[in-house]
C-alpha positions as CSV (number, residue, x, y, z in Angstrom):
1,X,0.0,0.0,0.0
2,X,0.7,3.6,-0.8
3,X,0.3,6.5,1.4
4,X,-1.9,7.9,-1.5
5,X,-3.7,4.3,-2.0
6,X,-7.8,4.3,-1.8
7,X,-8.8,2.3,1.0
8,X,-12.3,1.2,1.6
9,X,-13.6,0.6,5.5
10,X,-16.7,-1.1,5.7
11,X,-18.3,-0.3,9.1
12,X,-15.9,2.7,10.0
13,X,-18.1,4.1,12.9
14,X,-18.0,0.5,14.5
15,X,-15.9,-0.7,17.4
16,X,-12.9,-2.0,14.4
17,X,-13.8,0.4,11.7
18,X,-13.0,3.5,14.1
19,X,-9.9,1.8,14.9
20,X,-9.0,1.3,12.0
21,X,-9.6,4.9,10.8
22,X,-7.4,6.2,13.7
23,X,-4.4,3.7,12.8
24,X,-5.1,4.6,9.3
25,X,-4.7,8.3,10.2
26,X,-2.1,7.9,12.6
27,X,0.0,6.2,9.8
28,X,-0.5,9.0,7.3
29,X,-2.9,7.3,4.9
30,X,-4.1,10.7,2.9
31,X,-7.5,8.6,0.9
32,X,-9.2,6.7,3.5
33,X,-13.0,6.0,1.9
34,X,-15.9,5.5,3.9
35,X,-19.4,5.4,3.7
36,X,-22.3,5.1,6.2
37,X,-26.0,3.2,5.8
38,X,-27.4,6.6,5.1
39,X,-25.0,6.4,2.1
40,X,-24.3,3.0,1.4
41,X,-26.9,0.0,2.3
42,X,-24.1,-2.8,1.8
43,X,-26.7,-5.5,1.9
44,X,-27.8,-3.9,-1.5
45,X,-26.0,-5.5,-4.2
46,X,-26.6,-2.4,-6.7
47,X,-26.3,0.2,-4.8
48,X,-22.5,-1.5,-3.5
49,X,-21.6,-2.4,-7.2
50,X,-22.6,0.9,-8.0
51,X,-20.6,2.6,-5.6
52,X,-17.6,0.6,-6.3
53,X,-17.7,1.8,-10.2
54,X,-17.6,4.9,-8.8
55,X,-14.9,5.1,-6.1
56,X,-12.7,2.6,-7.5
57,X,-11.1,1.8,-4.0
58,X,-7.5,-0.5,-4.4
59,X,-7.8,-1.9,-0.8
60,X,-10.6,-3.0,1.1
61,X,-10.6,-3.7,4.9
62,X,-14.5,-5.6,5.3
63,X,-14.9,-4.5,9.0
64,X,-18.7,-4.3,8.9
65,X,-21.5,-6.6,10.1
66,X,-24.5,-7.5,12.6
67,X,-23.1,-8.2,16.1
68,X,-24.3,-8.8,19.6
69,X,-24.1,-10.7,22.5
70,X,-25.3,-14.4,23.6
71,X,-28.8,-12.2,24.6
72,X,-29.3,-10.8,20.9
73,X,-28.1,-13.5,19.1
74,X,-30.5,-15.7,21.0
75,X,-33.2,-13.9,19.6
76,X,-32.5,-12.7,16.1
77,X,-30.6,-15.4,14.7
78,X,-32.7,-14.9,11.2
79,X,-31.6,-11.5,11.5
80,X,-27.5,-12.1,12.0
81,X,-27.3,-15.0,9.2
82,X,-29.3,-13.0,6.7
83,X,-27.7,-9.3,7.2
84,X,-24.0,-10.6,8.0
85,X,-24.4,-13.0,4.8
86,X,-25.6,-10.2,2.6
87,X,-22.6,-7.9,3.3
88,X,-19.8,-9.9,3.2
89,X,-21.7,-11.3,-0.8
90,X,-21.8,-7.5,-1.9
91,X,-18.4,-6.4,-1.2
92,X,-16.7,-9.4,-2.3
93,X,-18.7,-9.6,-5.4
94,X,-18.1,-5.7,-5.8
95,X,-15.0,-6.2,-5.1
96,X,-14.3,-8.3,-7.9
97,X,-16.0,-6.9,-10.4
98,X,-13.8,-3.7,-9.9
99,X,-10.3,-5.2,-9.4
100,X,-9.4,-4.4,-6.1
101,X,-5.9,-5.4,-5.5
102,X,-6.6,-6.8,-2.2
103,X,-8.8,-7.0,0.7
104,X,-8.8,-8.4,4.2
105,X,-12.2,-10.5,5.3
106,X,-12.8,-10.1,9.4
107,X,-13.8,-13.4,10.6
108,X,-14.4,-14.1,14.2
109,X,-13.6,-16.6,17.2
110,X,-16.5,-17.9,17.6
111,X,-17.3,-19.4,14.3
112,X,-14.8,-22.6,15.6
113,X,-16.4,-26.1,17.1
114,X,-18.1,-25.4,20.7
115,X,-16.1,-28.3,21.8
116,X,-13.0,-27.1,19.8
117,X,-9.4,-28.2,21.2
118,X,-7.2,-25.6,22.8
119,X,-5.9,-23.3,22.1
120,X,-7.8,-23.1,18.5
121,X,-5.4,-23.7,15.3
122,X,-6.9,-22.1,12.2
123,X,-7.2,-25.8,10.6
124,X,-9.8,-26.7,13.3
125,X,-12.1,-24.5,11.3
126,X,-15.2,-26.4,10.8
127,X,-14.3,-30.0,12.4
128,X,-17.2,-30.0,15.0
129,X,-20.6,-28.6,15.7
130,X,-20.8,-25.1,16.9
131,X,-21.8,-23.2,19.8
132,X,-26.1,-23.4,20.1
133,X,-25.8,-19.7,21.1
134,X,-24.5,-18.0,18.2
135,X,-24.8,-20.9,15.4
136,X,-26.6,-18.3,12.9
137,X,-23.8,-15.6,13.5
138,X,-21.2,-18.1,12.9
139,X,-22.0,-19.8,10.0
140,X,-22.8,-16.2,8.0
141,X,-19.1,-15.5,9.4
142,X,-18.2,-18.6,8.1
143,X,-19.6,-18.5,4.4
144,X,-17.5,-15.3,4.2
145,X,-14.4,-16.9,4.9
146,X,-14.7,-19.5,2.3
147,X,-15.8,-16.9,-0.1
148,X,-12.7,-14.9,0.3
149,X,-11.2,-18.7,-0.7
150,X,-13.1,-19.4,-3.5
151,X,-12.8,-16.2,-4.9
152,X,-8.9,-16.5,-4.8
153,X,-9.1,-19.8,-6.3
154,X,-11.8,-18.8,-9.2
155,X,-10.4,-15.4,-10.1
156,X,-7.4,-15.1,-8.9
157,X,-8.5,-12.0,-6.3
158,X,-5.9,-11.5,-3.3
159,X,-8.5,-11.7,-0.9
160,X,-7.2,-12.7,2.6
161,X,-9.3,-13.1,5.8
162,X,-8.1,-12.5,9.8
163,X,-10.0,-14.5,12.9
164,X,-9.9,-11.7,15.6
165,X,-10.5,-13.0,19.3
166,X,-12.9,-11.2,21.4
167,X,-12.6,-7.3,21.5
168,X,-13.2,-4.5,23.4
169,X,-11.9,-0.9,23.2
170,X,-13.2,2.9,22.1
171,X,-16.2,2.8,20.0
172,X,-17.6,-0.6,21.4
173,X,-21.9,-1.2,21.7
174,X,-22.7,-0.6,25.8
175,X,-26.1,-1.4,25.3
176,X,-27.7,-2.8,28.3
177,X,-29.0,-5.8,26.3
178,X,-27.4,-6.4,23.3
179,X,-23.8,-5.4,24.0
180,X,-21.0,-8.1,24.1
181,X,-19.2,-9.7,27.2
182,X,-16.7,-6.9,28.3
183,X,-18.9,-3.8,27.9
184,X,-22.0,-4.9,29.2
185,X,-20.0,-5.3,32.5
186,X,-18.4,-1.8,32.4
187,X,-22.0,-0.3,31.8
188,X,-23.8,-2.7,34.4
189,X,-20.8,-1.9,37.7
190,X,-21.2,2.0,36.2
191,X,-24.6,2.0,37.0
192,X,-24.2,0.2,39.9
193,X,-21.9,2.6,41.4
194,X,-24.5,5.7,40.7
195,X,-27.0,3.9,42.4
196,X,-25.0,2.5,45.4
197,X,-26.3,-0.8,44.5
198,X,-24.7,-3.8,46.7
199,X,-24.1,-6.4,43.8
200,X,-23.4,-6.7,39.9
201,X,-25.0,-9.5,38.5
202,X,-23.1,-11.8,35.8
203,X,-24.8,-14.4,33.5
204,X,-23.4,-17.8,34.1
205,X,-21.2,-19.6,36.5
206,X,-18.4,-17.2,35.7
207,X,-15.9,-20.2,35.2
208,X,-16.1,-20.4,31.0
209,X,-12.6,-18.9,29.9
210,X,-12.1,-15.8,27.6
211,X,-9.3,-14.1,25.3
212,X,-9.3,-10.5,24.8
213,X,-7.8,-8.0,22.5
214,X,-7.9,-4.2,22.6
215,X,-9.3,-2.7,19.2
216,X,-6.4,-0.7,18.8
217,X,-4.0,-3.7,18.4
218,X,-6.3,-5.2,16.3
219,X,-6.2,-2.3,13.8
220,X,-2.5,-2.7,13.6
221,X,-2.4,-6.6,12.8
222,X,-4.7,-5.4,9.9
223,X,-2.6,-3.3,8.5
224,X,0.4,-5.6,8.9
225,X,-1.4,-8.6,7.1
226,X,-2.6,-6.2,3.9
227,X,1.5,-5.7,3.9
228,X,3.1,-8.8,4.8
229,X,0.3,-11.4,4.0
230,X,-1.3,-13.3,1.1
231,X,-2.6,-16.9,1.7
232,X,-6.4,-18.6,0.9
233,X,-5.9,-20.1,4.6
234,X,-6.9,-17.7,7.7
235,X,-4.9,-16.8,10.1
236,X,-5.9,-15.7,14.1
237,X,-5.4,-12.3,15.4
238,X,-5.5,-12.9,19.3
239,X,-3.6,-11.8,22.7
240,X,-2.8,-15.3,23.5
241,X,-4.0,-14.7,27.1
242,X,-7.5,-15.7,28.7
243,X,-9.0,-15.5,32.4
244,X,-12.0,-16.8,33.2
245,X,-15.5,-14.6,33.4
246,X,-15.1,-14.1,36.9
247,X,-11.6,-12.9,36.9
248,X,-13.4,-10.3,34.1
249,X,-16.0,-9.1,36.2
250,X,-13.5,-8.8,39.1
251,X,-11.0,-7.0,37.0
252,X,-13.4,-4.6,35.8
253,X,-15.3,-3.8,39.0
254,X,-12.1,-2.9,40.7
255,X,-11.6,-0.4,37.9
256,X,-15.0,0.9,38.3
257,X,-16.7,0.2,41.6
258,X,-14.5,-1.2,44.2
259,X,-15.9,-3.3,46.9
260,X,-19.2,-4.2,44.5
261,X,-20.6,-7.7,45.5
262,X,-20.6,-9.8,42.0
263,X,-23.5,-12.3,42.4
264,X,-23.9,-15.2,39.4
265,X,-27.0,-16.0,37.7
266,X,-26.3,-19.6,37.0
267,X,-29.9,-20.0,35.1
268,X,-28.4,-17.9,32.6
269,X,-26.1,-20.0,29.8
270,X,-22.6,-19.8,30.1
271,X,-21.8,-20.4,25.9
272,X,-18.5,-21.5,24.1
273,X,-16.6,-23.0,27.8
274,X,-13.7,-21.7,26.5
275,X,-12.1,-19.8,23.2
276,X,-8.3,-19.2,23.2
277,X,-6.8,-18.7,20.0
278,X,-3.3,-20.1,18.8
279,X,-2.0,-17.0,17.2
280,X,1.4,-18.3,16.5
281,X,1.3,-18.1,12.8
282,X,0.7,-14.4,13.1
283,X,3.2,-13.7,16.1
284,X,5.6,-15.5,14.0
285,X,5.5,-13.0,11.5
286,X,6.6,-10.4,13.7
287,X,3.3,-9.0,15.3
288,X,2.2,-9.0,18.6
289,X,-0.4,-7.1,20.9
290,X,0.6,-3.9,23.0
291,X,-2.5,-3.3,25.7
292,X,-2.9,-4.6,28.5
293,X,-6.2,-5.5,29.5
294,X,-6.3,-3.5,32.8
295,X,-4.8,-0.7,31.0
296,X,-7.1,-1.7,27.6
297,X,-10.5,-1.3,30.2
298,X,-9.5,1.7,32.0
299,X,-9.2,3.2,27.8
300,X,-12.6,1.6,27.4
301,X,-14.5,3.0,30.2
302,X,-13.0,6.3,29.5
303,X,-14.5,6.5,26.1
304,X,-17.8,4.9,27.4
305,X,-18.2,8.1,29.9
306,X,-16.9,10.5,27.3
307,X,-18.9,9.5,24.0
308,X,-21.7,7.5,25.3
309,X,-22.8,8.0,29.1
310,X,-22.9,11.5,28.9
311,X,-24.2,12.1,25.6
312,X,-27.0,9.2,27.1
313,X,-27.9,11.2,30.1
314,X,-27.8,14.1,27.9
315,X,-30.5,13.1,25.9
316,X,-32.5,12.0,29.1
317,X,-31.8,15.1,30.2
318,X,-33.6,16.8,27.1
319,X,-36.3,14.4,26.6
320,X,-37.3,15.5,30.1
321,X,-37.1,18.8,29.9
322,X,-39.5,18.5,26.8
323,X,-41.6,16.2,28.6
324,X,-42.0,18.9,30.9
């Protein structure tokens, strides 16, 4: 890539595509192309061909798609497998069609067995039956991958895809239902702590085991891999270290609200019993993550009170006020 190369972010105002604008930036990138839903429906195969004639990008970084929690996945699995399958067919197609000279695919972690042996080489893909909770989610995320595959094997494309772990960082979704692992704790001890409540509840037993990766890393291993990588076989993008649910919510309540009682709900599922990545391939290379994840959470929270708790109460405020 060029300093002066166009490159296309799908998703740019979500928790990766942010990140990926500010390492863009940060690197001097000077024609970084985005476009929002208002803009750009990307589960509209016109309209994306269409804008792909238009703006002719070189590079593509496929960042966006239909995420959520055990909660929402739960209840809209129609919804992920039919949205998340959509995008990834319109850019890749679009893609094509206009000669990008490469892009990178994000998969995700949870798309391996349920039962998967650990920590999870990228050949395990697909040698087991997959986790109950998310089964739609994963196998949209899973059609992408192969597409990326059969693309470079039909055509020729340099399309390469990345299997991030579990993230977290600025620009994450905090909503109090359908909001991932890490930042539906940080919301549920913040509110906690305003009301002087005695206990956080968690879903589960707390015991399943978790791998976490601050956004910002993850934005760098992208870039890396659009340099230094071109393969039809995936490769993981993970921190290589995991603690269990409990040591999360402990970690993250003596960040926010020290002291807090956390109580279990164990009537609640505990999903995938454990996901750790082998990221060896990668970390071979010559990449490896930066953040800490005290340091990573204390980032997180930040940005959660700055850019979305405030600008939350803010509109309470309002509505109020005009209620009034």
């Amino acid at each position: 890539m060029q300093y002066n190369s166009r490159i296309f972010i799908t998703g740019h105002r979500g928790l990766v595509g942010s990140a990926l604008l500010r390492a863009l930036e940060a690197e001097g990138f000077t024609q970084v192309l985005t476009a929002g839903r208002e803009e750009l429906d990307l589960r509209d195969q016109r309209a994306v061909s269409d804008w792909f004639a238009e703006q002719r990008p070189e590079f593509v970084i496929h960042a966006a798609g239909k995420v959520g929690g055990i909660q929402a996945n739960s209840e809209y699995p129609a919804d992920f497998l039919y949205e998340n399958t959509l995008i990834h067919a319109t850019v890749l197609h679009a893609s094509r069609e206009t000669g990008v000279e490469k892009l990178l695919y994000l998969g995700s972690s949870c798309i391996y067995p349920r039962e998967c042996p650990q920590p999870m080489k990228e050949e395990y893909l697909l040698t087991g039956p997959l986790e109950q909770t998310n089964y739609a989610y994963a196998i949209a995320k899973i059609t992408g991958l192969l597409a990326c595959r059969a693309y470079r094997q039909q055509y020729g494309c340099d399309f390469i895809s990345a299997m991030p772990t579990n993230l977290y960082g600025p620009g994450d979704n905090f909503h109090p239902e359908n909001s991932h692992v890490l930042p539906a704790m940080i919301r549920r001890f913040h509110e906690a702590k305003l009301a002087g409540a005695e206990a956080v509840t968690v879903w589960g037993t707390g015991r399943p085991l978790r791998e976490f990766l601050y956004v910002d890393d993850l934005a760098r291993a992208c870039l890396f891999l659009l340099r230094e990588y071109s393969n039809e076989k995936t490769i993981n993008v993970g921190s290589g270290v995991e603690l269990s649910i409990g040591e999360l919510a402990e970690t993250i309540r003596d960040i926010i609200y020290p002291g807090c009682e956390i109580r279990f709900d164990t009537s609640k599922p505990d999903g995938t019993p454990r996901k750790l990545l082998d990221s060896s391939r990668l970390q071979a290379m010559g990449w490896s993550p930066r953040t800490e994840l005290a340091t990573g959470i204390k980032q997180a929270y930040a940005w959660f009170l700055e850019s979305h708790w405030n600008s939350e109460a803010a509109r309470t405020r309002k509505s109020t006020a005009e209620t009034n």
